[in-house]
C-alpha positions in Angstrom: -249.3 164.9 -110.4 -246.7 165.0 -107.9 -247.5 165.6 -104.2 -246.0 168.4 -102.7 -243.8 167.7 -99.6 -245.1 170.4 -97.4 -243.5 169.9 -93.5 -244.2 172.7 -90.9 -241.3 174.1 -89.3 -241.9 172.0 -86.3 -241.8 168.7 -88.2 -238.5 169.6 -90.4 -236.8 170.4 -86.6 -238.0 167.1 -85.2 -236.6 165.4 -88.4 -233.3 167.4 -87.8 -232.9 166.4 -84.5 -233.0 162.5 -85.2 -230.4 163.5 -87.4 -228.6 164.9 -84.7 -229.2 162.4 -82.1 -228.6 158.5 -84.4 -225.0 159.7 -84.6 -224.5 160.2 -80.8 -226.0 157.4 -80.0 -224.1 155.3 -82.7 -221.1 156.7 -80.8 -222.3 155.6 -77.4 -223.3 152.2 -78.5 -220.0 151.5 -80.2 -217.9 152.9 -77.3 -219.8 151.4 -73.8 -222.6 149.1 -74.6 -220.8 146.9 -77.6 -218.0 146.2 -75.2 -219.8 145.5 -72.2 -221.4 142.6 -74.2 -218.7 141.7 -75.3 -217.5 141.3 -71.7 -220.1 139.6 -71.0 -220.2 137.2 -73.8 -216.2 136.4 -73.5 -216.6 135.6 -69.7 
């Protein structure tokens, strides 16, 4: 038999939130921290 995925609430909004969060910091990684070692590695 298949097992049932059965998530509280709480654990479905924590999953959410990663969801929420990976793309920001995708964003902030791509705009300060990649060019800053990139600086550093050109120097």
């Amino acid at each position: 038999m298949r097992k049932i995925n059965t998530l509280t609430l709480q654990q479905k909004e924590a999953r959410l939130a990663y969801w929420f969060v990976i793309p920001t910091f995708a964003i902030v990684f791509g705009l300060v921290v990649y060019p800053a070692l990139y600086n550093i590695w050109i120097s």
